[in-house]
VOKOLVEX-823055 format. One record per atom (N, C-alpha, C): residue in one letter; x negated, y negated, z negated. Coordinates in steps of 0.02 Angstrom, whole numbers, plus 50000, padded with zeros to 5 digits. Layout:
AXYZ ...
REM end
This chain:
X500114995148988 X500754996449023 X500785003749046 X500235006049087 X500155014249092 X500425020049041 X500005016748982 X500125020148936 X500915020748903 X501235015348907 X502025012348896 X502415018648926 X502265018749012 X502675023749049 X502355030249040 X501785031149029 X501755037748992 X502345040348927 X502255037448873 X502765037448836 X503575039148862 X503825034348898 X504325033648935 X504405040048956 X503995041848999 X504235047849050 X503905054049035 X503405055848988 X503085061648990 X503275064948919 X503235060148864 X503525063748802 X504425068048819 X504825062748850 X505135067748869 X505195073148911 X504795074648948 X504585080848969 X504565086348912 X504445085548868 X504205090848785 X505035090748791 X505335084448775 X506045086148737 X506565090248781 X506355086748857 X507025088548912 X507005097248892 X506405101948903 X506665107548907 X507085111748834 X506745107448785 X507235108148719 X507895106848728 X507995103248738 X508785102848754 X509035103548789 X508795107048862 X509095114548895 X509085119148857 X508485121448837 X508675128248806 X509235129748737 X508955124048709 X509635123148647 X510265122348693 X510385119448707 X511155115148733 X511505118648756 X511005121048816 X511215126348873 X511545119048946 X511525122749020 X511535118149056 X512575112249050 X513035115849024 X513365114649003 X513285104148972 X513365105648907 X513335100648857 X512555097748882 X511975097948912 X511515095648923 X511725090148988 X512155093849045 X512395091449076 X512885083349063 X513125086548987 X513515080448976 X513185075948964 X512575075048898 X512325071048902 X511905067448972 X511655069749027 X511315065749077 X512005062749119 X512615065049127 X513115061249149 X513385055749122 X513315053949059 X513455049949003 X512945043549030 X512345047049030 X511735041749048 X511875040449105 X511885043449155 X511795040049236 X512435036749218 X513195036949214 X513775033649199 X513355026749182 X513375025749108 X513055018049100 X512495016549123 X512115022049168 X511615018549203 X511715012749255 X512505012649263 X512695007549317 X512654999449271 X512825000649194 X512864996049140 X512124990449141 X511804995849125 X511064994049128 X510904990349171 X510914993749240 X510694991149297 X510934981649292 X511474982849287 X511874975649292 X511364969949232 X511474973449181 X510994969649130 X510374968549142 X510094971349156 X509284970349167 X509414964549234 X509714965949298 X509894960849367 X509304957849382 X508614964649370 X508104961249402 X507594957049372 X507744956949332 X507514950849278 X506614953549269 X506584962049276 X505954963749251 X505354960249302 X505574958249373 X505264957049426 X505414949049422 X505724945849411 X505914941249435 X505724934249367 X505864936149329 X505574934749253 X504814936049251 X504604942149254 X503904943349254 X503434938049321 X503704937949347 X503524931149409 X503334926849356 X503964922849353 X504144914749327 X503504917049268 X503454919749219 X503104919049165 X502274920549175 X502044924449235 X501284925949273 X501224917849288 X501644914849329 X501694908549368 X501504902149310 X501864900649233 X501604896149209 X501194899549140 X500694902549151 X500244904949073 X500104899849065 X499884897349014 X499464892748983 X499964889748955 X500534886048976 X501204881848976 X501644884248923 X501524886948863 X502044886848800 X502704885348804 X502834879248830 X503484877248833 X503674877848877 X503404880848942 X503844880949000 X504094889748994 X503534891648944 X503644900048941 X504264901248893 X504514895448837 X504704896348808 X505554898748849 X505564890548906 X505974889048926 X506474894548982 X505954898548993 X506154904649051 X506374910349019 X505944912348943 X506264916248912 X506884914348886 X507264909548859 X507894907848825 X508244909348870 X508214905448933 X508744905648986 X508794913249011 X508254915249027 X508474924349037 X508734928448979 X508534928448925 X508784930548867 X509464928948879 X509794923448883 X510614920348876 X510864923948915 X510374923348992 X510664926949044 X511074934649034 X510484938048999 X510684945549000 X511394947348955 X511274941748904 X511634942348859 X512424943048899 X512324939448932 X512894935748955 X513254940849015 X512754944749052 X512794948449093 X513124954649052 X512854956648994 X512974960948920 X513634963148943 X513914955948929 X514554955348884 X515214956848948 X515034955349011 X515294956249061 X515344964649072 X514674968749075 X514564975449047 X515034980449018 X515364975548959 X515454978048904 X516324979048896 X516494974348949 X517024971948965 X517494979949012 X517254978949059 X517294986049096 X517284990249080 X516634992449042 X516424997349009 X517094999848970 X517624996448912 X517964999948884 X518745000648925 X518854995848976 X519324996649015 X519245003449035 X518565007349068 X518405015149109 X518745018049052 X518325016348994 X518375021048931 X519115020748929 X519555017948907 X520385018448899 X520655020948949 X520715018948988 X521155021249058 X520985028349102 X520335032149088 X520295034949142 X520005041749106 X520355047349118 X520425051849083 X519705055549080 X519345056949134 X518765059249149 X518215054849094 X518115049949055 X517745048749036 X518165047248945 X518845048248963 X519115047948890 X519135052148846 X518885057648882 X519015065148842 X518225065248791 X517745062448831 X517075062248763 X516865054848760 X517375050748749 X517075043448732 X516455041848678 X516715044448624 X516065046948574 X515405045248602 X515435050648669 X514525050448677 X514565045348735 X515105044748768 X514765036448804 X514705029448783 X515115030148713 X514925023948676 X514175024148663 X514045030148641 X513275030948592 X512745029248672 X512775031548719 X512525030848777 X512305021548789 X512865019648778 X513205013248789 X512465007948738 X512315010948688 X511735005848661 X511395005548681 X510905010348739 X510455007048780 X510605000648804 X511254998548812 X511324992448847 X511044987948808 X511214987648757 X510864982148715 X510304982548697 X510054989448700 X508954989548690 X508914985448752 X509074987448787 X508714981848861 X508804974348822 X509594972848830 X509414964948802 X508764964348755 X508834968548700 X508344965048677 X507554967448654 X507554971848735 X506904971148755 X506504968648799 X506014961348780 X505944957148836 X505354960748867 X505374965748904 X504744968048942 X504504963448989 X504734960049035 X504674955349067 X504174949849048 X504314947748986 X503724941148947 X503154945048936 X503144954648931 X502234957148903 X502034958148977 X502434958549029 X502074960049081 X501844952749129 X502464949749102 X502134941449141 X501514939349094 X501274939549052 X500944937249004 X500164941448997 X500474947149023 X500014953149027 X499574951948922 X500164954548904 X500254959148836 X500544963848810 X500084967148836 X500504975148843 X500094980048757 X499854978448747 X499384983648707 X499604985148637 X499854977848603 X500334979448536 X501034982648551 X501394980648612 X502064982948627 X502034990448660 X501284991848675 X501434997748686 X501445001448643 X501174999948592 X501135005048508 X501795004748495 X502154998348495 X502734998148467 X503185003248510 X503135003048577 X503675007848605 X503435013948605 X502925015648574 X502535024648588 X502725026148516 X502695024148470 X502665028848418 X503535030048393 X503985026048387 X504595028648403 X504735034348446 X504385032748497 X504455040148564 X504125044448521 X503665046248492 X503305051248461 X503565054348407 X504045050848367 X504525053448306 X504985055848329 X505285053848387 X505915054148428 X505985062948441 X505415064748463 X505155073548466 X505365074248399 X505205074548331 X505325077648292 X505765078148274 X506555072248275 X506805071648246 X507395077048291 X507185076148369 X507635080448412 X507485089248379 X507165089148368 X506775096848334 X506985099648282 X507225093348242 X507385092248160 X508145094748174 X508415091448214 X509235088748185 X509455094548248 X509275094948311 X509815098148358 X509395103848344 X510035108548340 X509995116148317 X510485120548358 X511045119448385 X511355123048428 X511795116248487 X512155120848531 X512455118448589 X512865112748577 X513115114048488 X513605106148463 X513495101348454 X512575098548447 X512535094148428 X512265088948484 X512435090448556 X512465085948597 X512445078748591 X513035077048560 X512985070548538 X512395068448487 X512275070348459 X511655070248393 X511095068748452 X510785073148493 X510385072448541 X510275066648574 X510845065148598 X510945059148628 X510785052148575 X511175051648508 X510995045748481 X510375047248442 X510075050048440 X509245048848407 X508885047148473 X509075046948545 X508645047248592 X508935037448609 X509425036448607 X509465028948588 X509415024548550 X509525028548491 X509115024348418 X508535023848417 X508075028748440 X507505026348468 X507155020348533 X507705020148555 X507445014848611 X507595006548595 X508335008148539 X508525002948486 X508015000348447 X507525003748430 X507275001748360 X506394999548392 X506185002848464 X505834999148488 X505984991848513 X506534990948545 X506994985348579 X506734978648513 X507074983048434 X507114978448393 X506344975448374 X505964981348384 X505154977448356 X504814974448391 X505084975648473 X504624971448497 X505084963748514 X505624962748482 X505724956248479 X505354951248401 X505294956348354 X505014952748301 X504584952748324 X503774955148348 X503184957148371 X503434948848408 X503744947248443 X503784941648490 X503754934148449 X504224934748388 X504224928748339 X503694928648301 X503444933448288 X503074937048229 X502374933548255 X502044932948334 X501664932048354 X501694927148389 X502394921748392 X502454915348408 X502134914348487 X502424921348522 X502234919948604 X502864913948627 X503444912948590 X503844907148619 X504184901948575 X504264896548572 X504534893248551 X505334891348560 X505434891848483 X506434891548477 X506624885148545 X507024888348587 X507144881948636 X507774880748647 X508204877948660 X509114877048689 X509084879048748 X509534884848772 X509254886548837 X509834880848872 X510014879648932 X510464877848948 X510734880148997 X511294878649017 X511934881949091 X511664880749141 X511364877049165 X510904876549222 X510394880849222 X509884879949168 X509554885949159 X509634893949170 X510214894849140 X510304901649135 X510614903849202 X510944899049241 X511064899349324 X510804899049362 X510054894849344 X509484898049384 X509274903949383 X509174906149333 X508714913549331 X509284920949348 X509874918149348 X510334923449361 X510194923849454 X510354916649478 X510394914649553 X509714918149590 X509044916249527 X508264918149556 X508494924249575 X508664928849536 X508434934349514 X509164942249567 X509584935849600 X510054939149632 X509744943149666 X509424941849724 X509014945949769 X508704952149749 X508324951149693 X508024957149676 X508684962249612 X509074958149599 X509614962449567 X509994967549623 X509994964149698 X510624967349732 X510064972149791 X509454969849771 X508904977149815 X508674981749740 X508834982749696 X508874985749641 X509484989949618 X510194985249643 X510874988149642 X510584993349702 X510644990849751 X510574995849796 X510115003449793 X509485003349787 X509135006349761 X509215013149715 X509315010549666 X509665012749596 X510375017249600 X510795012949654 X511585015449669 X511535023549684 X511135023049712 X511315032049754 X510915033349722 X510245033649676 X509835037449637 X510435039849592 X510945033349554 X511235035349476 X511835038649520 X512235037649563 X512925039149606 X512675045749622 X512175050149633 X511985058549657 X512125059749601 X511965059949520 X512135064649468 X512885063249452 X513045056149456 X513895055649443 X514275057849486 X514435058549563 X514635060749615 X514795069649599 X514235071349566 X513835078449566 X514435079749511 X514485077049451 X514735078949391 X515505077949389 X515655072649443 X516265071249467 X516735076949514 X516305077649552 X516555082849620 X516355088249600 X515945091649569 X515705099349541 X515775100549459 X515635098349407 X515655098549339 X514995098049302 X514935098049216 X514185097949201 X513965099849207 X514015107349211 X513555112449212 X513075112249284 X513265109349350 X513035107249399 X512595099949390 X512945097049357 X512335092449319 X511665094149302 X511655096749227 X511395101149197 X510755105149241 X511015106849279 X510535112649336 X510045107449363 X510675103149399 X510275097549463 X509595092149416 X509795091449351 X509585084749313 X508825090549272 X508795095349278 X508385096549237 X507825100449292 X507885101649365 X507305098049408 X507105091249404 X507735088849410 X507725078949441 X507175075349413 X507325078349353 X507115072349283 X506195075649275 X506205080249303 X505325082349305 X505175078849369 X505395077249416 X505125073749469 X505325067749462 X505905064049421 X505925057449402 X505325054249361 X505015060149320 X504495058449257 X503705056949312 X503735061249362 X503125059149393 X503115051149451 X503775052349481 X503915045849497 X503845038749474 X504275039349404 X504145033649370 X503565033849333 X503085037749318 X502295035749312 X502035034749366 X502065036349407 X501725033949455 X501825027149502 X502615025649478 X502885019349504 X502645012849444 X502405016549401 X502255012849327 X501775005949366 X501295010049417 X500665004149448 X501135000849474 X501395000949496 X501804992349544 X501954987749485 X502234989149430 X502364982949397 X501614983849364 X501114984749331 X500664986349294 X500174979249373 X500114982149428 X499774977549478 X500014970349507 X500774969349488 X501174963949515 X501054957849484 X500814957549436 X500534950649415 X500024948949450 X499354953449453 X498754953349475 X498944952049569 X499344954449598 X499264954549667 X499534946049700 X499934943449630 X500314937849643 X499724933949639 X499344934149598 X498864929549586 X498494929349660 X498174935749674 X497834937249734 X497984935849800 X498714935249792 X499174929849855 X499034925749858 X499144921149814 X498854913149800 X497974912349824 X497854916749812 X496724915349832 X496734916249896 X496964923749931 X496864924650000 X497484930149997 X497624928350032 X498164934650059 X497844940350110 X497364940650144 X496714944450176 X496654948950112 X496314946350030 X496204949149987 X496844954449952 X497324952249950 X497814955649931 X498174959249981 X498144960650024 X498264965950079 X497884971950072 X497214968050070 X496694976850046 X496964979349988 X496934973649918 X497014977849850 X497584983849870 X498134979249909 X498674983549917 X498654990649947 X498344988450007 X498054993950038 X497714999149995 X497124999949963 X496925005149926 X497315007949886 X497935001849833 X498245006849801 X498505011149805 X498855009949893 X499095012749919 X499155022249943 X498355017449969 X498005025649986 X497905029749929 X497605028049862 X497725031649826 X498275037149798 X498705032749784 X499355032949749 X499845040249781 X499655039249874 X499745044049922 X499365050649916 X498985048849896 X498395057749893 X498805060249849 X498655057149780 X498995059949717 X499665060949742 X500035056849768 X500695061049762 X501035067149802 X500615067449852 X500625073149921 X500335078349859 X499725077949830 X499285083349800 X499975086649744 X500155081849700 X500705084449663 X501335088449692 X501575084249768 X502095087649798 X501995094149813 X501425095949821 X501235102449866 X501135108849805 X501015104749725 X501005110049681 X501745112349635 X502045104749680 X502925105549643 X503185113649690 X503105111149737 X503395116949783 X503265124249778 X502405124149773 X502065131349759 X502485133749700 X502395129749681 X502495134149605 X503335129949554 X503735128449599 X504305127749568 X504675133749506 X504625139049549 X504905143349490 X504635145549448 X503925145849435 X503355147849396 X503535140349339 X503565136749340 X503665128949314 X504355129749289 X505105131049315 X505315130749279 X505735135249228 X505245144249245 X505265148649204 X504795145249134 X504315143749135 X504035141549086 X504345135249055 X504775132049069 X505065124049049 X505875128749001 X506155130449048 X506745132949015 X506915141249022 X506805144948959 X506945151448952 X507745153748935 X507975148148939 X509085148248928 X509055149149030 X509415157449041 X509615157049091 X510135152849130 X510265149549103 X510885144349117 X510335140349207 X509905137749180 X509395134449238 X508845138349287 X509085145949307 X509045149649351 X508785145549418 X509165141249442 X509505137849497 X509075130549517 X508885129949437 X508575122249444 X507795123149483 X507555129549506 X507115132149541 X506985129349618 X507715130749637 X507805129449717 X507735119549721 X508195116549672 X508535110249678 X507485108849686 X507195108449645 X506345105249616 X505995107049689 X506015114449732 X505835112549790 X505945109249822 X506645108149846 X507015103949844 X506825095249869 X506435092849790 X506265086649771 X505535087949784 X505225091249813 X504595091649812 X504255084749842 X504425082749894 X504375077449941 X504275070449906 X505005069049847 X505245066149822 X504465061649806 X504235063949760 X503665057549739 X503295053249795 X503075054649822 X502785052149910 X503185046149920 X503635047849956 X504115043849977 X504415038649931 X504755039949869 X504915034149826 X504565031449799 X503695034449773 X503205030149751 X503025022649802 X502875026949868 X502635022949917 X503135016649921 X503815016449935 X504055013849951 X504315010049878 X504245009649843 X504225006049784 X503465001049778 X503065005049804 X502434999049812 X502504994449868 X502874995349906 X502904990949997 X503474988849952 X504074989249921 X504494984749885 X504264980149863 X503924980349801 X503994972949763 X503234971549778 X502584974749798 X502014971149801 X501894969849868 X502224969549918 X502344965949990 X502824962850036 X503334966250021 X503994961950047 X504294956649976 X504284958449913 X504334951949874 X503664946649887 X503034947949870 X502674943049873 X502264940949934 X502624943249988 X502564940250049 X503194938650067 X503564936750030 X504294934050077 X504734933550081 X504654943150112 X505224945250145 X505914948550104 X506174945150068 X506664945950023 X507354948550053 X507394945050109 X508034946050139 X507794953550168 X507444953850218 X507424961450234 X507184965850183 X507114964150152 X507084971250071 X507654970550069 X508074967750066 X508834967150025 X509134970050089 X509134969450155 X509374972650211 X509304977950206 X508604982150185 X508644988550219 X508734992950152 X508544990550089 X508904992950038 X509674995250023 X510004991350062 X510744990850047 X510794996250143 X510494994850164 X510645000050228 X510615008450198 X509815009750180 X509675013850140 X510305019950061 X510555012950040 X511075013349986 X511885017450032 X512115013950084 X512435016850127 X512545022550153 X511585023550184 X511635029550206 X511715034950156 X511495034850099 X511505039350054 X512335040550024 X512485035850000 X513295035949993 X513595039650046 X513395039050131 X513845041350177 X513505050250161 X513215053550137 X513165057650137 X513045061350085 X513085060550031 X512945062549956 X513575066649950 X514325064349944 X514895070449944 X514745074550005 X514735074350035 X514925080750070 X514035086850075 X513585084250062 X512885087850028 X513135091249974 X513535085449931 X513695087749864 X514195093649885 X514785093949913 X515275097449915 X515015103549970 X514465102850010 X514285108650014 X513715114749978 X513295110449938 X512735113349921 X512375113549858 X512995109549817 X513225107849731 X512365105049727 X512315110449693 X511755103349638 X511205102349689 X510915106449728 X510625105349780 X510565098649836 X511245097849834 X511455091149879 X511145086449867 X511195083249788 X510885078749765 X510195076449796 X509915082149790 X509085083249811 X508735081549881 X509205084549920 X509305084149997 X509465073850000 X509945073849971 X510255067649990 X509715062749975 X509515062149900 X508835058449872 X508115057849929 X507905064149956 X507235065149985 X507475060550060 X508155063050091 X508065059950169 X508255052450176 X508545048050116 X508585041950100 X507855038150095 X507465041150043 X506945039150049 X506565038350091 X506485043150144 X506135043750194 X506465038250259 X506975039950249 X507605032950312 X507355025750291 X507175023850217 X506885018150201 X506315015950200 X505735021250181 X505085020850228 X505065019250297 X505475022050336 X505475023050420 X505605015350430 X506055011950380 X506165001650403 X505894998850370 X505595001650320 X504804996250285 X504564997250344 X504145001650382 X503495003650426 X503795002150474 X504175000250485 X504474995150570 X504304987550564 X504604985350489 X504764978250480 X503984975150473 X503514981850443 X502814976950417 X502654976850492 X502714982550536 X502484983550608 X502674975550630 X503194973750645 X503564968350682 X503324961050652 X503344960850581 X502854955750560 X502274954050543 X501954958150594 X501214959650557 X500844956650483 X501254960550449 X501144959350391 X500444958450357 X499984963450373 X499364964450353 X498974961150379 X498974956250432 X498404952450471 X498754946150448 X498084942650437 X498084934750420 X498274932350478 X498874925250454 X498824921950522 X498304917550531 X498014917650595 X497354913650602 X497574905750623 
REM end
């Protein structure tokens, strides 16, 4: 699984500064607005399912048919969620001029929606089979470089950029569903309407502390591109996305440990407080140690990343985000490996959606004073506002001490 989000987040590191410097912050801009846009798509489709699915399927191993039975019904689910997606999706597209003028590339954007459907990550991580699917999703990522190398040659082929970087996530999506028949992890089952209303109903909670979550991460670059233009995109997204790449590797351990800690709930919960605990502490060195070399050396980093003066600017935004890993790592581990599997569902979903608020109440006017900058500002003091009511709530329920 490590290795999975390596792929994920570090090969594009090679590509992101290629397509600044080709693109220029302009048309580079367009494409990451395109993405965060249907990143709201996504979000809806997936509704949690990676956490909530990956449960149900840790919960019956051994059980063939009960595994079979959780995958159909979530499968239907997404599907179904898809199509709802998909629905909206072309209503924006028709009606609303701001996204009608390059429909083109938000359609092409738009197939990630369907790699998610039909990528069941959820069954390799409940199942903990990660090792063929990670080949399958790495070596697409690995051609994916060449072909961006191959084909985009100047600032026009934006769109080109964009669909080899989803045809690639397509064509993993597609192998690791054969990889799934191919290796007979489930059996053909009828899902049914009850079924598929369970796992939508399970899975609400962690869809609407995920909506939340997610909202003001994807709402700072759209807000940004909305109220300022791409080229403010462009600037803001090509710090972001170097401190998004260390984030989400490093957030990679929470789902990579969430099977294992569930189990460890069930033996002693004493025991799984420590595991938690150390990862903890770890996870914290490394990411303070990284924050402190984002900052030193921001502009040294992204003179060397992008030589197209266009991203001058993206210097300030990366100090900026220096903080950034700390805070959203941490609090992504007190998310799903202690307030989900101790419980507390409702107050994750409380202070998530508090969290989501505060950021919304202040993202335009950051934005409208301090353009791409805002984003940055807005991202780091959210995070930190949501740490501050994890570290109250574990305080108040003494979370970490057994009850005797």
């Amino acid at each position: 699984m490590f290795i999975l989000q390596i792929a994920n987040y570090v090969i594009p590191l090679i590509i992101i500064p290629y397509l600044g410097n080709v693109l220029g912050a302009e048309n580079f801009g367009k494409i990451v607005f395109a993405q965060a846009f249907v990143g709201y798509f996504l979000l809806f489709t997936d509704f949690g399912f990676n956490v909530s699915a990956t449960k149900d399927i840790a919960d019956c191993l051994g059980d063939k048919h009960k595994i079979s039975e959780f995958f159909w019904n979530t499968f239907i689910a997404k599907g179904l969620l898809m199509f709802i997606s998909l629905l909206f999706f072309v209503v924006i597209l028709l009606f609303f001029d701001r996204f009608k003028e390059d429909k083109i590339l938000f359609l092409i954007s738009f197939i990630n929606v369907f790699s998610s459907l039909l990528f069941p990550v959820w069954l390799f991580q409940g199942m903990e089979k990660m090792k063929l699917i990670t080949i399958i999703n790495t070596l697409p990522k690995i051609l994916m470089i060449f072909f961006i190398f191959y084909f985009v040659k100047d600032a026009s082929d934006y769109r080109i950029a964009l669909l080899i970087q989803v045809l690639v996530n397509l064509s993993s999506a597609i192998l690791s569903l054969f990889f799934v028949f191919f290796q007979k992890l489930v059996y053909l089952n009828t899902p049914t309407v009850k079924g598929v209303y369970n796992q939508i109903i399970k899975s609400s909670h962690i869809f609407l502390s995920s909506l939340s979550s997610n909202l003001y991460t994807t709402t700072n670059t759209v807000i940004l591109g909305l109220v300022i233009n791409n080229n403010a995109v462009g600037i803001y997204s090509a710090a972001d996305k170097l401190v998004r790449a260390i984030v989400g590797l490093l957030s990679s351990i929470t789902q990579v440990i969430f099977p294992r800690i569930n189990i460890y709930y069930h033996e002693s919960k004493q025991k799984c407080v420590n595991f938690i605990k150390k990862i903890i502490i770890i996870v914290a060195v490394i990411s303070v140690i990284l924050g402190l070399g984002i900052y030193s050396f921001s502009e040294f980093i992204m003179k060397i990343m992008f030589k197209n003066g266009d991203f001058t600017q993206s210097a300030a935004v990366l100090r900026y985000c220096s903080a950034l890993p700390f805070f959203a790592v941490i609090n992504g581990l007190i998310a799903v490996n202690i307030f989900i599997t101790f419980g507390l569902k409702k107050e994750l979903l409380k202070i998530v959606f508090m969290g989501c608020i505060f950021s919304l109440i202040l993202i335009y006017p950051l934005v409208f004073f301090f353009k791409e900058i805002g984003p940055a500002i807005c991202s780091t003091i959210t995070e930190i506002f949501i740490m501050i009511l994890f570290l109250k709530v574990i305080k108040t329920k003494n979370v970490f001490y057994e009850k005797k």
